[in-house]
C-alpha positions as CSV (number, residue, x, y, z in Angstrom):
1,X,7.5,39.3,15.2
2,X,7.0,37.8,11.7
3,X,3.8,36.1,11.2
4,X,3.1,32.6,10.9
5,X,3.1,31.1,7.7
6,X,-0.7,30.1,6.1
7,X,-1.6,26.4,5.9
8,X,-3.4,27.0,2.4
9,X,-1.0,24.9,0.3
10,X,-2.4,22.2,2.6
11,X,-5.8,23.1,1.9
12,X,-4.9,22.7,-2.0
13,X,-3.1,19.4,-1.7
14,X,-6.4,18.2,0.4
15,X,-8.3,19.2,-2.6
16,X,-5.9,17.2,-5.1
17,X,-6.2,13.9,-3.1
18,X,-9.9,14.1,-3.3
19,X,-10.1,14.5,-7.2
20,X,-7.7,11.5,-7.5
21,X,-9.9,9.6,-5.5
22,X,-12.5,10.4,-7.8
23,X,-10.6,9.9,-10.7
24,X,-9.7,6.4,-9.7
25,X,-13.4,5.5,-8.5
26,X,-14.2,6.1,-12.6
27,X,-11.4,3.8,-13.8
28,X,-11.8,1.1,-11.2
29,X,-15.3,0.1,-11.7
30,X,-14.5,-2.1,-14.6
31,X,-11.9,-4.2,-13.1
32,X,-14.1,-4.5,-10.0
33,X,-17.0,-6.0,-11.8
34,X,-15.4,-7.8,-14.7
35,X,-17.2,-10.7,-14.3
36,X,-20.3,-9.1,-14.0
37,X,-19.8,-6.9,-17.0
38,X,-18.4,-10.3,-19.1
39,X,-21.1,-12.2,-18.5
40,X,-23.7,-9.4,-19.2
41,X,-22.6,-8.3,-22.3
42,X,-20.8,-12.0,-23.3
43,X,-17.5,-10.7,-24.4
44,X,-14.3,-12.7,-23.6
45,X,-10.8,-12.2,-21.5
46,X,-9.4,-11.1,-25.0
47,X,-11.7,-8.3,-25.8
48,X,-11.7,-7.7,-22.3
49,X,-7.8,-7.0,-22.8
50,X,-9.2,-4.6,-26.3
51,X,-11.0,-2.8,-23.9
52,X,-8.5,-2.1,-21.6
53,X,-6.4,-1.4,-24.3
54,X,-8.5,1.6,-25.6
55,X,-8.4,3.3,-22.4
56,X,-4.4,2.5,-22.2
57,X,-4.1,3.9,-25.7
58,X,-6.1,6.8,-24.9
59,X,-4.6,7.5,-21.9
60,X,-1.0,7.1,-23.1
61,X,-1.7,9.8,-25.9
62,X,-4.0,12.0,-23.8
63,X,-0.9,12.2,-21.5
64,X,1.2,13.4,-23.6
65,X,-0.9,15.8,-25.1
66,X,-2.3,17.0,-21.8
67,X,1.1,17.6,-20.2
68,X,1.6,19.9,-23.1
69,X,-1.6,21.5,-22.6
70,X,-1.5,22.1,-18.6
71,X,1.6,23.9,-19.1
72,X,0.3,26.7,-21.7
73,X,-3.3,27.3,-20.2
74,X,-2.4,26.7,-16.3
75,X,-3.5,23.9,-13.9
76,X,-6.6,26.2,-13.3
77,X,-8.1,26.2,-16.5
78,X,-6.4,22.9,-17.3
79,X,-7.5,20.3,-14.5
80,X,-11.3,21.5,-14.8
81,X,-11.1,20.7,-18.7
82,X,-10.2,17.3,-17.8
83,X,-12.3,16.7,-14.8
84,X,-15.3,17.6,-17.0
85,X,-14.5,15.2,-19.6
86,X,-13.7,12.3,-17.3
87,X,-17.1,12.9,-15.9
88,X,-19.3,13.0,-18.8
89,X,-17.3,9.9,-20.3
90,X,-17.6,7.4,-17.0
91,X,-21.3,8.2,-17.1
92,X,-22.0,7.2,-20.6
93,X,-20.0,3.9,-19.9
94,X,-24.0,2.9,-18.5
95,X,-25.0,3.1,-22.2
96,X,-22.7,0.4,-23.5
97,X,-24.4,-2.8,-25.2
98,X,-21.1,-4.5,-26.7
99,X,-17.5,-4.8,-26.1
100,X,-16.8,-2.0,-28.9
101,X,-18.8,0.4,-27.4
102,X,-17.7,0.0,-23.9
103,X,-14.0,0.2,-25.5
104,X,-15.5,3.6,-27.2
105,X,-16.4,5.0,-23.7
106,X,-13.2,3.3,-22.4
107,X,-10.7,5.5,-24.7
108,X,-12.9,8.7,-24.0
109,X,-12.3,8.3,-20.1
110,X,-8.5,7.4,-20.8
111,X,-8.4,10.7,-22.5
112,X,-9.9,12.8,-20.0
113,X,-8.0,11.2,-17.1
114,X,-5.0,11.2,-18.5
115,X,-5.2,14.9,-17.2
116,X,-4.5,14.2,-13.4
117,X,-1.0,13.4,-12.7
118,X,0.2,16.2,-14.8
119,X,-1.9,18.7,-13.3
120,X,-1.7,17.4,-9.5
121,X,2.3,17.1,-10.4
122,X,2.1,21.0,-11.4
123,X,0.3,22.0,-8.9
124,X,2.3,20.3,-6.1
125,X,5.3,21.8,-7.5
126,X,3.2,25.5,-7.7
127,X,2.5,24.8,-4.3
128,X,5.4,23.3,-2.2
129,X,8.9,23.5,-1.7
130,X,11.2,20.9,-3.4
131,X,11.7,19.5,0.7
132,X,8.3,18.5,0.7
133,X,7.3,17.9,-2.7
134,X,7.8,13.5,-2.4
135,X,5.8,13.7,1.1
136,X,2.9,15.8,-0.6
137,X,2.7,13.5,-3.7
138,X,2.6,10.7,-1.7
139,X,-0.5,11.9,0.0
140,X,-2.7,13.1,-3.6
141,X,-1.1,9.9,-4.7
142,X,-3.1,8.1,-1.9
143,X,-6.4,8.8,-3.1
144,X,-5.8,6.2,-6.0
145,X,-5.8,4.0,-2.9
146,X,-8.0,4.9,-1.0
147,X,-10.5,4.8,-4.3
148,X,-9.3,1.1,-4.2
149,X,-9.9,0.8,-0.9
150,X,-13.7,1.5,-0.1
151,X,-14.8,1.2,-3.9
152,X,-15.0,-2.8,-4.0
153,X,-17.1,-3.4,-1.4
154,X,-19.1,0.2,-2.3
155,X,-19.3,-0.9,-5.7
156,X,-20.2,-4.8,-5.4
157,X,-22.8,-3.7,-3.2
158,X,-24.6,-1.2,-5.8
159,X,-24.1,-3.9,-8.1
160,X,-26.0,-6.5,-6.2
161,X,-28.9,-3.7,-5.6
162,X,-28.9,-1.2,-8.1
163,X,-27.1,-3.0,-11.3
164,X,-23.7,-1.9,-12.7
165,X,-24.5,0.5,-15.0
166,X,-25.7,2.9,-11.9
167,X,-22.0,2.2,-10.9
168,X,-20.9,4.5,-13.3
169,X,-23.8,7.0,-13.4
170,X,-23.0,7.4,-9.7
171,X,-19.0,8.5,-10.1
172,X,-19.6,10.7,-12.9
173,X,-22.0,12.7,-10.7
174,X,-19.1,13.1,-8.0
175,X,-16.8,14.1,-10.3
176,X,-18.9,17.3,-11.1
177,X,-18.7,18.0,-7.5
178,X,-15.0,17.8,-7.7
179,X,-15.0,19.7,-10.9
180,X,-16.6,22.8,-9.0
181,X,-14.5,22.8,-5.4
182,X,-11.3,23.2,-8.0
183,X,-12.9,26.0,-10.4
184,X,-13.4,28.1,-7.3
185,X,-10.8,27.5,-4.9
186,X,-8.2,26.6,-7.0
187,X,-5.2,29.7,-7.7
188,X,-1.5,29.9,-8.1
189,X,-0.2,30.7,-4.9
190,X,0.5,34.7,-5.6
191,X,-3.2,35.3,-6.7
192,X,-4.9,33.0,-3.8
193,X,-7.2,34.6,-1.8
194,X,-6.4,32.8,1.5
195,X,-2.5,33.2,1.1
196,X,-0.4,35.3,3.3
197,X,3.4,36.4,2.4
198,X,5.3,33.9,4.7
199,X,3.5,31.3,3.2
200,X,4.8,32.6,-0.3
201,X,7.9,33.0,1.0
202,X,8.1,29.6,2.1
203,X,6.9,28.0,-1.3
204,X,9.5,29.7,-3.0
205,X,12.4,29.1,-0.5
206,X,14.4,27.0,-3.3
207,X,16.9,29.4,-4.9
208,X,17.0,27.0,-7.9
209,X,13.5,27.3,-8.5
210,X,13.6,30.5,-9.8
211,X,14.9,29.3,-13.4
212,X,12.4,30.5,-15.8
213,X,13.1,29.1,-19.2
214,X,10.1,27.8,-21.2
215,X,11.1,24.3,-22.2
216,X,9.7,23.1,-25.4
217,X,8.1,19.7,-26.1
218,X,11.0,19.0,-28.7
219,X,13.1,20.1,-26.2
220,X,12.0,18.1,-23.4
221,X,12.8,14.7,-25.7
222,X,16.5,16.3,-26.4
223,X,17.1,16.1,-22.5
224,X,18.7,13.1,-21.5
225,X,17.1,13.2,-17.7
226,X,13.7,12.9,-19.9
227,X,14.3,9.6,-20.9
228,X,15.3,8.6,-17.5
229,X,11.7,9.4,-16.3
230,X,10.3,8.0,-19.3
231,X,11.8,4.1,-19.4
232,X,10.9,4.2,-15.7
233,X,7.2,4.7,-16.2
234,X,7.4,2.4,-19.4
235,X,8.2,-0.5,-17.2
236,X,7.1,0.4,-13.8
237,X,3.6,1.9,-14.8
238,X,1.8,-1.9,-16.4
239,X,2.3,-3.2,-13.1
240,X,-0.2,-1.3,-11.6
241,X,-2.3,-1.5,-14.0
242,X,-2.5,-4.9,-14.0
243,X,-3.2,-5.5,-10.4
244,X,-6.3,-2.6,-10.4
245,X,-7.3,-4.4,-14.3
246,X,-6.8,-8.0,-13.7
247,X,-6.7,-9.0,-10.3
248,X,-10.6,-9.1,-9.4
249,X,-10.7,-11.9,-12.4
250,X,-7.2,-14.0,-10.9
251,X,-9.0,-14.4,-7.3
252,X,-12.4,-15.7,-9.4
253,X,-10.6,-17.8,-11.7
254,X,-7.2,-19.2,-9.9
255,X,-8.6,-18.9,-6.3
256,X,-11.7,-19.5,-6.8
257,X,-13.3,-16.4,-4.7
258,X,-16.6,-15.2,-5.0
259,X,-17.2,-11.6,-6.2
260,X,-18.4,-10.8,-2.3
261,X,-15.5,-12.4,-1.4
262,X,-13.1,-10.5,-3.5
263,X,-15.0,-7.2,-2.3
264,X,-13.6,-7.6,0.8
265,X,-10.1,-8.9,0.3
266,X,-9.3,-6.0,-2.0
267,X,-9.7,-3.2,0.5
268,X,-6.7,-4.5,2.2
269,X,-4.6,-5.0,-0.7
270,X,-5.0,-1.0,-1.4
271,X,-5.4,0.0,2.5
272,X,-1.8,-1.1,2.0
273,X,-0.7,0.2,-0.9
274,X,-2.0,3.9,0.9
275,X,0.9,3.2,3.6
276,X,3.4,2.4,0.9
277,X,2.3,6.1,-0.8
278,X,2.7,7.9,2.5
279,X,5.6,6.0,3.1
280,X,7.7,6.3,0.2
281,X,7.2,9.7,0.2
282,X,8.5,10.3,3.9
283,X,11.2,8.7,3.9
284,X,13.1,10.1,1.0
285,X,12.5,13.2,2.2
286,X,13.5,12.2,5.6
287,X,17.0,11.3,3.9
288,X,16.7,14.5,2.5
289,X,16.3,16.5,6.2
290,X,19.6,14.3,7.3
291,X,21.9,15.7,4.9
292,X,22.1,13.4,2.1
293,X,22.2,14.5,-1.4
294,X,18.8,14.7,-3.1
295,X,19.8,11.9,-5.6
296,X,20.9,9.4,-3.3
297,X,18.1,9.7,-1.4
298,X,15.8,9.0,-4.2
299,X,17.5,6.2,-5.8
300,X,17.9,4.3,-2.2
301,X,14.5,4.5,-1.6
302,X,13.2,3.5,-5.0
303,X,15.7,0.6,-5.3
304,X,14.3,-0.6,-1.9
305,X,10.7,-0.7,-3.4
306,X,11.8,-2.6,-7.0
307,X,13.4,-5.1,-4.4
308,X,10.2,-5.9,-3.1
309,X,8.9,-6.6,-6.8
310,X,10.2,-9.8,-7.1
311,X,9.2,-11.2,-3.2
312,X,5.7,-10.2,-4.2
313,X,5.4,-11.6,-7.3
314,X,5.8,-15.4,-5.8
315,X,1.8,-14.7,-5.1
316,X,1.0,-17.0,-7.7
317,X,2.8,-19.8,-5.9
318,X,1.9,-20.2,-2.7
319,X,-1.3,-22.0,-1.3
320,X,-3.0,-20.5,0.8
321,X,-5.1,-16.6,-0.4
322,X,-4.5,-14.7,2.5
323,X,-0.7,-15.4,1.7
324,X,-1.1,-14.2,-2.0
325,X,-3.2,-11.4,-0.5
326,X,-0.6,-10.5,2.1
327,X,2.1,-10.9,-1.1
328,X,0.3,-8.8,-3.2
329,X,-0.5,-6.2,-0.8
330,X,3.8,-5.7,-0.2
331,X,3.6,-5.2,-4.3
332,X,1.0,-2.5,-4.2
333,X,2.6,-0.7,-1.3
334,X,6.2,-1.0,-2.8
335,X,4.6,0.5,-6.1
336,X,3.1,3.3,-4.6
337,X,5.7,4.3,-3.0
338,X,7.9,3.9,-5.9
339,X,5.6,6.3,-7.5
340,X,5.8,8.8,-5.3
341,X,9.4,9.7,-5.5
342,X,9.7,8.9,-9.5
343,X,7.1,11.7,-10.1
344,X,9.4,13.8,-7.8
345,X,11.9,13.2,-10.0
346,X,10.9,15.1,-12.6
347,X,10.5,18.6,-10.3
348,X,13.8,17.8,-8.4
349,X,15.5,17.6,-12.1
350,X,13.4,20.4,-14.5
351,X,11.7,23.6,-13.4
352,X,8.4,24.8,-12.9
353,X,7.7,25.4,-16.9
354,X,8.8,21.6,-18.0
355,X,7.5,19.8,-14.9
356,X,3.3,19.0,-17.0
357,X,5.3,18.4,-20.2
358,X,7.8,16.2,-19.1
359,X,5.4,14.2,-16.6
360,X,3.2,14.0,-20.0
361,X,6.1,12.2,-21.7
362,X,6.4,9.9,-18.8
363,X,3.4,9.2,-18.7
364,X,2.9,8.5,-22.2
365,X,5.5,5.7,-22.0
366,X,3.7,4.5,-18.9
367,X,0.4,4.3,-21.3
368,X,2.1,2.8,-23.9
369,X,3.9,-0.2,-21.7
370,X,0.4,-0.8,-20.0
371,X,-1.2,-1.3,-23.8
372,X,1.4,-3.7,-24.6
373,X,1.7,-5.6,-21.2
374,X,-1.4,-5.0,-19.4
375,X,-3.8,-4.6,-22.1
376,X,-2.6,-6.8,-24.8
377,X,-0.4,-9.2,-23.6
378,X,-2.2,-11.0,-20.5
379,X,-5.1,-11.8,-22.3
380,X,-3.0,-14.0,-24.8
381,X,-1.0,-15.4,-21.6
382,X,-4.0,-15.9,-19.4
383,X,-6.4,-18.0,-21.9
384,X,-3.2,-20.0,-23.1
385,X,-0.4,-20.3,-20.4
386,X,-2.5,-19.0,-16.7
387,X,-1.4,-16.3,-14.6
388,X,2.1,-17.4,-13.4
389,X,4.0,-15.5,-16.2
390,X,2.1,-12.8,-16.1
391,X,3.5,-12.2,-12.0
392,X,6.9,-13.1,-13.2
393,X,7.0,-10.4,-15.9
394,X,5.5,-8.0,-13.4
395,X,7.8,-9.0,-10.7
396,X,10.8,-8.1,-12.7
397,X,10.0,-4.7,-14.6
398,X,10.4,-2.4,-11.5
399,X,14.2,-3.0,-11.6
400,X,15.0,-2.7,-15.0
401,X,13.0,0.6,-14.4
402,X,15.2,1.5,-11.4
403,X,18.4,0.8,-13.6
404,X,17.1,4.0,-16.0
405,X,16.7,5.8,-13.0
406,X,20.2,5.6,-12.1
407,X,21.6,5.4,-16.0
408,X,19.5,8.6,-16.9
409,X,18.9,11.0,-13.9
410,X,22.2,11.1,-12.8
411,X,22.6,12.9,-9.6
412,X,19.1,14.6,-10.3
413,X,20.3,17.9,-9.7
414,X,18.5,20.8,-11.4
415,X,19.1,21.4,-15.0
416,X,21.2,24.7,-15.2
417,X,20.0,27.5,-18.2
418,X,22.9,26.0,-20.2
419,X,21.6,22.3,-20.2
420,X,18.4,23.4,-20.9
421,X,19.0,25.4,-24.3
């Protein structure tokens, strides 16, 4: 009788959804309390977009250079690195008495969370077989929504008490709890304590897996599937961002909210976008279970999220908030799960050696497209023209990112040893 398989790669994806919960708790506290922060330390919507855009910048280079990094010196080693820095950089955001120095702080948080995707991304693919790697990045991918989910409320009400510099004090001290459940429980699946062999056996059911060429940095941009992920994040990545940067001031200023108010109405937005994770995840690899090729699956799920884009982005027209609430809940969802199956992509397509590098590529673009139209763009568009072509632009860019998808990634079959030299 062969035993039954161990749920430890459970366990570890448990653990990855609560550091990206964290993670997100750090980054959201600005855009939560904006106006707060604004009027305290009397900057403006356009150095409110500088500040934004040192953490973009930031994290658009730290990505790149962490994906790198991850894949010489191992998740492990990697992930605590950057969950030390992202701590000690959201707590010294409570020390910041201009708009320069909370962009300072900004780009030093950037940096050090622009570790988490590529290390939750290598870890997943350490961890799980290709059939459930969409599902399981859906659920890490979650905690971004859940931290959007119970930190507005959380944080407006420490506000109103505590100030919002305690905001940040308060995150950074969690984060050091998160940084010491991953040092000690945190192996590759072979050298886990709590692992048995069927377990193994089942994380390394994929015969395809089991290409082992090192691919390069220089050779990652010489892959055509690369740039495929990379457009994709370029225009698909600033629309995030600017719902979780700019959103909190839009219900002030164009709907007229109170910050209470707002508190309240953005839980739902992001209870929603959790669904759309899970979601987006499950189904594709649902597809997957019923026979159709791994490609297809991907693409018709992704092209069904990007065709939400546009309903969604009619927010900004209609009358009544709870319909722009309801609107921009559908755009959140649709994104996330989006996001779920693009960063699948990249360990469907390259093995276990290129997946941190390649994501870092990715997500550099990503941090480069939210700099331009997240960071720099709407605060230009929002002091001269409003908010309505800022939702047209965002309503748009998930299906020019779809059309790399399918230009780029082809079938998304994995690279042979051949295509990879």
């Amino acid at each position: 009788m062969h035993p039954r398989p161990t749920n430890t790669r459970w366990w570890i994806l448990a653990l990855l959804f609560l550091i990206t919960t964290n993670n997100y708790l750090d980054r959201i506290v600005l855009g939560i309390l904006s106006p707060v922060i604004l009027e305290d330390l009397k900057f403006t919507k356009l150095e409110y977009g500088y500040v934004n855009a040192a953490f973009q910048g930031a994290y658009a280079c730290g990505f790149l250079l962490m994906g790198w990094w991850i894949d010489r010196i191992g998740t492990r080693k990697g992930y605590s690195a950057a969950i030390t820095l992202w701590s000690v950089a959201a707590g010294l955001h409570a020390l910041s008495a201009s708009w320069l120095s909370l962009a300072f702080w900004r780009g030093l948080l950037g940096l050090g969370e622009s570790g988490n995707f590529p290390a939750a991304i290598k870890a997943v693919t350490e961890w799980f077989p290709k059939k459930d790697r969409a599902f399981a990045t859906g659920i890490f991918n979650a905690g971004t929504n859940v931290a959007t989910m119970v930190g507005p409320p959380i944080f407006v009400w420490m506000n109103f008490h505590l100030g919002w510099r305690t905001c940040f004090f308060i995150t950074a001290s969690t984060g050091t709890i998160c940084l010491l459940l991953w040092w000690f429980l945190y192996r590759v699946p072979r050298e886990h304590f709590r692992i048995n062999e069927a377990e193994i056996a089942l994380i390394e059911s994929d015969p395809e897996e089991r290409v082992t060429s090192r691919v390069s940095w220089g050779r990652a941009l010489g892959i055509r599937q690369t740039y495929g992920f990379a457009v994709a994040k370029f225009f698909s990545d600033p629309v995030w961002w600017f719902y979780l940067t700019w959103l909190t001031l839009y219900f002030k200023e164009a709907r007229h909210l109170s910050l209470e108010q707002i508190g309240w109405a953005l839980p739902f937005i992001y209870l929603m976008a959790d669904f759309g994770s899970v979601a987006g995840g499950w189904v594709s690899g649902y597809l997957i279970g019923r026979g159709w090729p791994n490609g297809k699956a991907r693409k018709v799920t992704m092209g069904c999220f990007a065709l939400c884009m546009p309903i969604a982005a009619t927010a900004v027209a209609v009358p009544e908030t709870w319909m722009a609430v309801a609107l921009i809940s559908l755009a959140t969802a649709a994104h996330q799960g989006w996001s779920a199956n693009l960063y699948t992509t990249v360990s469907d397509v390259f093995p276990k050696s290129a997946v941190a590098s390649v994501t870092g590529i990715g997500g550099f673009m990503g941090g480069i497209g939210g700099v331009i139209f997240t960071a720099l763009l709407p605060g230009y568009l929002v002091m001269h023209f409003g908010y309505f072509p800022l939702f047209v632009m965002m309503g748009s860019f998930h299906l020019i990112a779809w059309t790399a998808v399918h230009s780029f990634l082809g079938d998304m079959s994995k690279l042979s040893e051949a295509e990879l030299r």
